[in-house]
Every structure is written in structure tokens, then in C-alpha cells.
C-alpha positions in Angstrom: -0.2 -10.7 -16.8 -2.5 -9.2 -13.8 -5.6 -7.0 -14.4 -4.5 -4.2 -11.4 -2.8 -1.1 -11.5 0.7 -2.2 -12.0 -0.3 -4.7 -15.2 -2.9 -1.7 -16.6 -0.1 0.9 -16.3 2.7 -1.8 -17.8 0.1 -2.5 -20.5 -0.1 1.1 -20.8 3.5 1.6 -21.2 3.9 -1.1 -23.4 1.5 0.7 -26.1 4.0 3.5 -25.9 6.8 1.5 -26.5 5.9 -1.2 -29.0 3.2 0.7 -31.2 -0.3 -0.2 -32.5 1.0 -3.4 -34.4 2.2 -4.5 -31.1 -0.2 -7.4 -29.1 -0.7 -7.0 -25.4 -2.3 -9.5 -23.6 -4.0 -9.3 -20.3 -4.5 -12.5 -17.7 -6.8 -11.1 -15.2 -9.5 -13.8 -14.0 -11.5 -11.4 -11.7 -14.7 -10.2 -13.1 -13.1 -6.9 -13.5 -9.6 -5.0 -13.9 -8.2 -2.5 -11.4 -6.9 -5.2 -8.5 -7.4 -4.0 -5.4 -8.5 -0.3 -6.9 -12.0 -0.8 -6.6 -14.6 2.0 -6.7 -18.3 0.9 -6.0 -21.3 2.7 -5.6 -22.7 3.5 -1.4 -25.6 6.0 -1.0 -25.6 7.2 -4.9 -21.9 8.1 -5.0 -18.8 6.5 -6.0 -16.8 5.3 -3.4 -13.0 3.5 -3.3 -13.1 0.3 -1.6 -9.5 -0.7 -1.9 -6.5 1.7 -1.7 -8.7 5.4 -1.2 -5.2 7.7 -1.3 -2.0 8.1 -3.0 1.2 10.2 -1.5 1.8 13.4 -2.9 5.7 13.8 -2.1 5.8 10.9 -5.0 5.5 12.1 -8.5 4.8 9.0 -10.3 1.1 9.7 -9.6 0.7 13.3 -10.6 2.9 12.6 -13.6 0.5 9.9 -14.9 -2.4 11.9 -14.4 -0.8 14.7 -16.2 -0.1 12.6 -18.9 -3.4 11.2 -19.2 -4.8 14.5 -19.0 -6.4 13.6 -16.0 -5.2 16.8 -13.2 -8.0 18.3 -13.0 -9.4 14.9 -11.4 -6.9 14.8 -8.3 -8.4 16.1 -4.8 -6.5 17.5 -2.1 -7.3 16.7 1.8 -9.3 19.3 3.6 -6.5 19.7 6.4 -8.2 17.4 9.1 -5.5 15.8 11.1 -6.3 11.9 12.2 -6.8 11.2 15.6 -5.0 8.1 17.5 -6.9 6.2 19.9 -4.6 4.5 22.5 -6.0 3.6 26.3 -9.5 4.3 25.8 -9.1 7.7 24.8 -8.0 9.7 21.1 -5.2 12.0 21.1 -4.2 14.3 18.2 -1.8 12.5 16.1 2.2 13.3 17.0 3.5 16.1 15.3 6.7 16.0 14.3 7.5 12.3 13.7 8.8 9.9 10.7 5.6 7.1 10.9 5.1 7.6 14.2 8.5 7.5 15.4 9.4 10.9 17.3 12.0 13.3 16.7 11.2 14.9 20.4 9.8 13.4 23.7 7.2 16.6 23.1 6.0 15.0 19.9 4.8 12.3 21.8 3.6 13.7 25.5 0.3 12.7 26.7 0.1 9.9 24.7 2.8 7.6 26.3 3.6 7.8 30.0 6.6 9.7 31.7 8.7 7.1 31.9 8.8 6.9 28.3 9.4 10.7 28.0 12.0 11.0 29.5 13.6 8.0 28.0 12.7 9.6 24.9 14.6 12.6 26.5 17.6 10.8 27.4 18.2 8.6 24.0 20.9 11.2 22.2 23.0 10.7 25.7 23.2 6.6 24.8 25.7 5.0 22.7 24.2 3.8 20.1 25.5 0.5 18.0 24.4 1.2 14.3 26.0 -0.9 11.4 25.2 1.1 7.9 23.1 -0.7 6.1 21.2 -3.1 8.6 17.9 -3.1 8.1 16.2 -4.5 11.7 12.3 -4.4 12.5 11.2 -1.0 12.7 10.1 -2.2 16.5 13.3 -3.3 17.3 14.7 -0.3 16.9 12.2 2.0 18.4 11.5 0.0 20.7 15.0 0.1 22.2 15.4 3.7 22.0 11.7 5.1 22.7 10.1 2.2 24.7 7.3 -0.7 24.0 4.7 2.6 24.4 6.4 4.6 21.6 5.5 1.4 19.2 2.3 0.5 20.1 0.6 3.9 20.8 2.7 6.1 17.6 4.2 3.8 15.6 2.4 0.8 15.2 -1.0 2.7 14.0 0.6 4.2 11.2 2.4 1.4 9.8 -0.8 -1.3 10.9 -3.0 1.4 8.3 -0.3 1.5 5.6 0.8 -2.4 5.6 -1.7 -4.2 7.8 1.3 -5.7 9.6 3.1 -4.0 12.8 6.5 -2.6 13.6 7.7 -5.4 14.3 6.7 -6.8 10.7 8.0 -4.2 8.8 11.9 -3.5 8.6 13.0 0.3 9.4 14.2 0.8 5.8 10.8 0.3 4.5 9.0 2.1 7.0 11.2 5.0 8.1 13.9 4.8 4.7 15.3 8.6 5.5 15.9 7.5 8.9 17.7 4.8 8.2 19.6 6.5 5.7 20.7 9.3 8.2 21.6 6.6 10.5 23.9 5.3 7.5 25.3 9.0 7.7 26.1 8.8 10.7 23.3 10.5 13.1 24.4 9.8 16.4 21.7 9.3 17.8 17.7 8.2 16.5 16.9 11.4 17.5 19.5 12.9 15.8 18.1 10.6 12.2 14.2 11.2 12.9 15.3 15.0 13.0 17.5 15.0 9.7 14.8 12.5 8.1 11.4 14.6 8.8 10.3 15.8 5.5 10.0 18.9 5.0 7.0 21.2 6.4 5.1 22.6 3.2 2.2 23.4 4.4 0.6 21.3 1.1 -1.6 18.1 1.2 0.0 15.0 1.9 -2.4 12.8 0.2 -4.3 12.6 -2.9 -7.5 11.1 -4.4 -9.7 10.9 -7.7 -12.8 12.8 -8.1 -15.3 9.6 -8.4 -12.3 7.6 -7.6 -9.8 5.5 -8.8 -12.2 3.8 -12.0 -11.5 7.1 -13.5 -7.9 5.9 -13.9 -8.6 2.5 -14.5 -11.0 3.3 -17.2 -7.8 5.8 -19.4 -5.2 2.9 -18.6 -7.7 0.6 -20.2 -8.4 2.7 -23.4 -4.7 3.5 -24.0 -3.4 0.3 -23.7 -6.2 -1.4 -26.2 -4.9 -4.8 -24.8 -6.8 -8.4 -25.3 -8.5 -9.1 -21.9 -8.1 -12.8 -21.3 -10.5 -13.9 -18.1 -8.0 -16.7 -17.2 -5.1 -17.0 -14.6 -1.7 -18.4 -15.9 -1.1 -21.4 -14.5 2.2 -22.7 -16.6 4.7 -20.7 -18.0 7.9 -22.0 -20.4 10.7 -21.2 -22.5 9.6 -21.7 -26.3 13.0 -20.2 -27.8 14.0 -16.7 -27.4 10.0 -16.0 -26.1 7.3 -17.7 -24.3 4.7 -20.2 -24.2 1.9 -19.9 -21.3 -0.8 -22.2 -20.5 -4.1 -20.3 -18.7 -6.5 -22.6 -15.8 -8.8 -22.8 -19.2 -6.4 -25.1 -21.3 -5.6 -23.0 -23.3 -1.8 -21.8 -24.4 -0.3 -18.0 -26.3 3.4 -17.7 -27.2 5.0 -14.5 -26.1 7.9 -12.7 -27.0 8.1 -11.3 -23.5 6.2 -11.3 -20.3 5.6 -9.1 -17.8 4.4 -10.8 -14.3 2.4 -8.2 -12.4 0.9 -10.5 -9.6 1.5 -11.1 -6.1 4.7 -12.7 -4.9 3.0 -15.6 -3.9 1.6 -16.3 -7.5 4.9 -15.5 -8.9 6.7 -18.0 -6.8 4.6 -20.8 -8.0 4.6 -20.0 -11.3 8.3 -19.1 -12.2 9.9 -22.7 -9.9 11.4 -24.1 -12.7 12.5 -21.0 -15.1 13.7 -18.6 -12.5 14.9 -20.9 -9.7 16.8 -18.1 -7.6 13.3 -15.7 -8.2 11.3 -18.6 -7.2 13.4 -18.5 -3.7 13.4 -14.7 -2.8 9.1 -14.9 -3.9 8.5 -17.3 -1.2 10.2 -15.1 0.9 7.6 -12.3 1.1 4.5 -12.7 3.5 1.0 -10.9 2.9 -1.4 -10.1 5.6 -5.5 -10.0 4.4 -7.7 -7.1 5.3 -11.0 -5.8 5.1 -12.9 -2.4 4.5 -16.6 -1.9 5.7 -17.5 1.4 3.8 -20.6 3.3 5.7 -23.2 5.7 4.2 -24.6 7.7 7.4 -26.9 10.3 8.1 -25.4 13.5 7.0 -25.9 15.1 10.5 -23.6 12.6 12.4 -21.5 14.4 14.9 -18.5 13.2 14.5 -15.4 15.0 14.9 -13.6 17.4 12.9 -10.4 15.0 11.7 -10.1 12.9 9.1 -10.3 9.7 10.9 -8.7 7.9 13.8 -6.0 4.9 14.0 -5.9 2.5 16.5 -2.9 1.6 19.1 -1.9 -1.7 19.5 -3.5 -3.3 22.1 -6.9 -1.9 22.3 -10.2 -3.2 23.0 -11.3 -2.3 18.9 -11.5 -4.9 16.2 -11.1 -2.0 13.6 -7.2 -0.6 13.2 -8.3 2.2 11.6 -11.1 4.7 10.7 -11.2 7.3 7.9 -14.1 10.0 7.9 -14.4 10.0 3.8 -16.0 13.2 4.0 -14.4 15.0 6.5 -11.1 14.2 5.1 -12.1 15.5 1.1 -14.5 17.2 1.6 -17.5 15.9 0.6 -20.7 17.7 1.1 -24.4 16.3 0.8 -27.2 14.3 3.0 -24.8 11.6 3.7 -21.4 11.5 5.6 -18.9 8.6 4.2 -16.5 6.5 6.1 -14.4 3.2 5.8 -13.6 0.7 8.9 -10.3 -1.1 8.2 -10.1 -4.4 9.7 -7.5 -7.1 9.4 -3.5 -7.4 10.5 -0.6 -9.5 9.9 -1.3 -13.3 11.4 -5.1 -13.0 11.6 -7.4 -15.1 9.8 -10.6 -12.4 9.9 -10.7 -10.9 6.9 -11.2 -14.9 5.6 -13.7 -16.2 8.4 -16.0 -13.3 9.5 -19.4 -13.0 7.9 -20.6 -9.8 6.5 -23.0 -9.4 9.4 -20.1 -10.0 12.4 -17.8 -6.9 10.3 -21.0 -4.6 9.9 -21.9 -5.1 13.8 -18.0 -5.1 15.3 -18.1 -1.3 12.7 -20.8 -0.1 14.6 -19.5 -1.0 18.1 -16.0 0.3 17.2 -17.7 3.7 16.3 -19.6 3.3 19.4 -16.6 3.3 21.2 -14.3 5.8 19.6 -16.9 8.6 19.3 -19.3 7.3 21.7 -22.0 7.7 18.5 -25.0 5.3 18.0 -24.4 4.8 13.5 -27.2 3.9 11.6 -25.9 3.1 8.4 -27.9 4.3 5.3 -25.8 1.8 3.4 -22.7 -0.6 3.8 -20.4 -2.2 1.6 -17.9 -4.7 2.6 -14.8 -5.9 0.3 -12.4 -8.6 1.6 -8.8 -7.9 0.1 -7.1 -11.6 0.6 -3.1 -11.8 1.4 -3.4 -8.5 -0.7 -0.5 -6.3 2.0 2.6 -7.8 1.3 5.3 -7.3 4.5 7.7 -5.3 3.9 9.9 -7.0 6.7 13.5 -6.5 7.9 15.9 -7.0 4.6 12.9 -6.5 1.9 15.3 -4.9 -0.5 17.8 -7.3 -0.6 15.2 -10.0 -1.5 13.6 -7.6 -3.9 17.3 -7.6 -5.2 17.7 -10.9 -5.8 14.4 -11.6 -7.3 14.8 -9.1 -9.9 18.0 -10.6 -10.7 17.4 -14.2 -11.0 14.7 -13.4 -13.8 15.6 -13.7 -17.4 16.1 -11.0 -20.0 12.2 -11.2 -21.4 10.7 -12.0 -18.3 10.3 -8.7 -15.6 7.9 -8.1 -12.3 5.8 -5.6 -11.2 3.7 -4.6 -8.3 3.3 -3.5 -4.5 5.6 -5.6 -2.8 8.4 -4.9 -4.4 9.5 -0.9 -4.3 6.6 0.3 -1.9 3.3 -0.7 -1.6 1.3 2.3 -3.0 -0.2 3.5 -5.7 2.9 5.7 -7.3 5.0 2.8 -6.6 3.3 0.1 -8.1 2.9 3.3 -11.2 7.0 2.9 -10.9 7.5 -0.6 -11.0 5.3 -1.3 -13.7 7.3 1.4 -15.7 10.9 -0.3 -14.7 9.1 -3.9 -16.1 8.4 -2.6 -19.3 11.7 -1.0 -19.9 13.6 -3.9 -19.0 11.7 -6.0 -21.4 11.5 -3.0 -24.0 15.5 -3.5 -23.2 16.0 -7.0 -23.6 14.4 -7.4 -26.7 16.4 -3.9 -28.5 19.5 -6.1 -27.6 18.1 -9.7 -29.1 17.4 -7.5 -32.4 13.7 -8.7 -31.5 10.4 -6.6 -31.6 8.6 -6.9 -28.0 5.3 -7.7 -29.6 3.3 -10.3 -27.9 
């Protein structure tokens, strides 16, 4: 059940597995499939209003497309580098760094004070107290090593575009996991594991898109998996023998011989209580922070900067955390330059309580003050994404453990909070679910076909 990426691409996988006889069943009560992959139409083009890119160095994505015969559809980056904004001024974005978090004092000069550099300087000469496989808040860490001004002006802006949530919301292992796994090695130093953890330098695109975005996904998944679209959310779910009976918000019940559960944590923790008491306990564990995008149509002879965007330190007078020049970053050509405005972090309320018409002026002032530009929109969109960034806090993958382990044979999970929260890793989990269930019934003797 769930109508986004992770449920299409389990549905998907399931038609592989289980045949044409088999029948897949979607619960998805939104007017549409796709989650928060959303492409919408601003100033004649389509335009992604929920996640816009997906991470290269991950092959889930280029795999799928593959498969799908969709490659020719994936877009590199232009090569514009993001700018940060931190004290009232943007800096070129640290070279260098693991999210922000430096493997040099150089990587960070000009944008944090010298005090910090040359703490940065000095932190191979401390001792540092590192038990292997401790997972503490990415801020706690840095922030001990590098300084408060290392996290709020490096690595907060990186991890506040990716999660909506902060360093200190977001447990190192999560954020930085090749640090933390050179730290397990036995780096002596954070230095020493930002160093051994950079990836390497290709020279290649980082990120990815979709030609007239992500529907062009949504739209194969959909075909493929030729599943029965119920426009109902599950509300009850029980044991009816070796399968499944579930009852939708409409009344009405379908038996199941297996169930994959591809919706938000908080979701699944209501709905799994009394069949999956130990899942039911890890699910309430995991938080989600609300954000919102304002996407802009503007007059093609705009002058803003050449870089792909800008993220915002912690701390500064902006409500925006992040901007992304659409069409400087791919490359889009025309009349009209394209950009998003992301607004909303962890413990906020604003994606839930301001209007339209507060987010479209607090856009224009933010891109008043970054670029020191007067925007008059052509067009606007704006599309709220409600407790839709799971926090990925300190421990996440020990509670992802034991949620996957208190679940039944029949019954699996998928989606972004529980191994990463993009695209290819929603692609992965969905892929894991459906051959745990595939699994479970091969060893009841038992088709998977409902």
C-alpha cells in the first residue's frame, strides 16, 4: 500500500516476480500516484515540485532507468557549483568536504572566522575518544572538533537541504556514513576520517534528473506494474490465516496473501500496534519535519549568478533554507529562467500555517536579499510536503533494525526513512520488500498473489 515511488517500484517488482495472474493492489488516497514526486506545469514546462534530483554515485536509479528503457531521459548538471550564504554574504561552497564537514581548515577559510581555522588546524593534535560504532548527532561531533561555525555556516546547509532537519537532528552515520566508518577503522583523528571518506574526484555529475521530470517514471512504473488503484487509505489491518485481511477509510475490506507497507513511519506505527508490537515501537521512534517548495517562472533575462543555487547557514535573516536556479543548474534554455525556494525545518510549524501569499512574498524578499534582484514572477507554484522528511537522527539504523525485524514473514516496509531518504534508496528498499515477501511465501509453499 502507498501510491509513491517506493510502492510504484514494489508494485513494479512484484509484476516481475509473481506474473500476470498475480493481483497487485494499490492504496493511495491522493488524487494522484507518485508521493512526493510531483511534476506540475510553470510557464508551459514541466517542472518537479517534490524531490527535483537523484545521486549519481547510487546505481539503483540508473539501473531502473536502464531497465525501463528510460537512459536516454536522465540529465546531467551543467557544472554550476552552489553558493552558501552565511553572515549576509554567499561564499563558494567548501571544496573538499563530506556534507559540509572539512577535511582541511582551507576547505573552509573565509567562511568561518580564524579562530575556527585554526582549531580546524589543530584537531589531528587532540586525543580523540571514538567508540566504533556510536552513532552521535552529526553536530555533536563536528561541533567539538571544528567549532559551532563549522556547523552552522558548512554543515548545517547541506544536511537542512537534504533532510530539512539540522546537524544536530541527523546522526553522523546517516549524514557522513564513510566518516563514520573510517572512524570505526581507526582514523585518528576527524580529519584523518573526512580525508579517507571524501569520495572520490571524477570529474562526472553528482546529480541527476528526468527530462520533463519525474512523471516520466511514474508513468513506466504505473504501466508495468498494471496494479488495481484503490483511492482509499488502510485504516485496519489483520491476520486472516497465513495472509491478510485489510479494511480501507471507505468500509470496505481485501484479503491478501502478503502486504507490502510503503508509507510513512508514522502511518505504519498506527496501523501495525497490534500485529507487529516491537515494529509498532521502533515506527514511533522516527520524527518527520514538513517543508515547502515555491517554484518561480521569471523573466529569462534575470541576472542571476552563474551557480546552481545557494543554501542558507544557520542563523540567517532568510526564511528560505535553500535556493536552486532550475535552469542554471540543467541547463534549460528559453524566455523563462526556473527556480525553487525551499522553506521549512525540523520543529517548525510553516509549511502547515503560512498562506500561499506570505511564502510567495517571504520568496521574493529572500531573493531580494541573496542576489540583491527585484523577481517578478511570470508564474508561481507552491506545494506543501507535510511531515514528508523523516530524521534520520543519532542511532537511525538500529531502529530501522528492529523495525524490520519485529515484522512478520508476509508483511515488509518500504520507503525514505528507512535506508536513506532519496530517490535510489527508496528504488532499493522497495526492491528488499518485495523479495522478502516473494521469500516468505516460496518457504509457506504459497503463491504471493494478492
Amino acid at each position: 500500500m502507498g501510491g509513491g515511488i517506493s510502492g510504484l517500484t514494489a508494485a513494479y517488482r512484484l509484476r516481475q516476480a509473481a506474473g500476470d495472474d498475480a493481483t497487485i493492489t494499490l492504496f493511495e488516497p491522493d488524487d494522484r500516484l507518485g508521493g512526493i514526486l510531483r511534476t506540475e506545469q510553470l510557464g508551459g514546462r514541466p517542472m518537479d515540485l517534490g524531490a527535483e534530483a537523484f545521486v549519481l554515485r547510487r546505481p539503483e536509479m540508473p539501473a531502473l532507468l536502464a531497465e525501463l528503457g528510460l537512459s536516454d531521459r536522465q540529465l546531467g548538471t551543467t557544472g554550476a557549483r552552489p553558493l552558501i550564504y552565511s553572515q549576509g554574504e554567499l561564499h563558494p561552497l567548501p571544496a573538499a568536504t563530506v556534507v559540509g564537514i572539512p577535511s582541511s581548515a582551507a576547505s573552509v577559510a573565509g567562511l568561518v572566522d580564524e579562530a575556527t581555522v585554526a582549531r580546524i588546524d589543530a584537531e589531528p593534535g587532540r586525543p580523540l575518544d571514538w567508540q566504533p560504532g556510536s552513532d552521535p548527532a552529526a553536530a555533536e561531533l563536528v561541533g567539538d572538533r571544528f567549532g559551532e561555525q563549522t556547523v552552522a555556516r558548512s554543515v548545517d546547509p547541506l544536511l537542512s537541504g537534504v533532510y530539512a532537519g539540522s546537524a544536530a537532528t541527523i546522526g553522523l552515520r546517516a549524514a557522513a556514513p564513510s566518516v563514520a566508518a573510517a572512524l570505526d577503522r581507526g582514523a585518528t583523528s576527524l580529519t584523518d576520517a573526512v580525508r579517507r571518506g571524501l569520495p572520490p574526484t571524477t570529474g562526472a555529475p553528482v546529480f541527476g534528473a528526468l527530462d520533463r521530470g519525474y512523471q516520466v517514471l511514474l508513468d513506466e512504473l504505473v504501466e508495468r506494474a498494471r496494479a488495481r488503484w484503490v483511492r482509499a487509505a488502510v485504516d485496519r489491518l489483520e491476520r486472516a490465516g497465513r495472509g491478510w485481511v485489510l479494511g480501507d477509510d471507505t468500509g470496505a475490506r481485501c484479503n491478501a496473501d502478503a502486504v507490502i507497507l510503503a508509507i510513512p513511519a508514522p502511518r505504519l506505527a498506527r496501523l501495525i500496534s497490534r500485529v507487529a508490537p516491537q515494529t509498532h515501537a521502533a515506527a514511533r521512534r522516527i520524527t518527520s519535519a514538513s517543508s515547502v517548495v515555491v517554484a518561480l517562472a521569471v523573466p529569462g533575462d534575470t541576472a542571476f549568478p552563474q551557480c546552481s543555487g545557494v543554501l542558507a547557514a544557520s542563523g540567517e535573516r532568510l526564511r528560505c533554507k535553500a535556493i536552486t536556479l532550475s535552469s542554471r543548474k540543467w541547463g534549460i534554455g528559453g524566455d523563462l529562467q526556473f527556480l525553487r525556494l525551499s522553506f521549512g525545518r525540523y520543529g517548525d510549524d510553516l509549511a502547515a500555517t503560512a498562506s500561499d501569499e506570505e511564502l510567495l512574498a517571504w520568496a521574493r524578499q529572500d531573493l531580494k536579499a541573496v542576489f540583491g534582484l527585484t523577481v517578478d514572477p511570470v508564474e508561481a507554484r507552491v506545494q506543501r510536503w507535510i511531515e514528508a522528511m523523516p530524521q534520520y537522527g543519532p542511532g537511525h539504523a538500529d531502529v530501522v533494525a528492529a523495525l524490520r525485524a519485529g515484522l512478520p514473514p508476509t508483511l515488509a516496509v518500504a520507503g525514505s526513512y528507512l535506508d536513506g531518504i532519496g530517490v535510489p534508496a527508496c528504488i532499493g528498499a522497495a526492491g528488499k520488500a518485495v523479495e522478502r515477501v516473494i521469500g516468505a511465501g516460496e518457504a509457506a509453499g504459497t503463491e504471493v498473489a494478492r
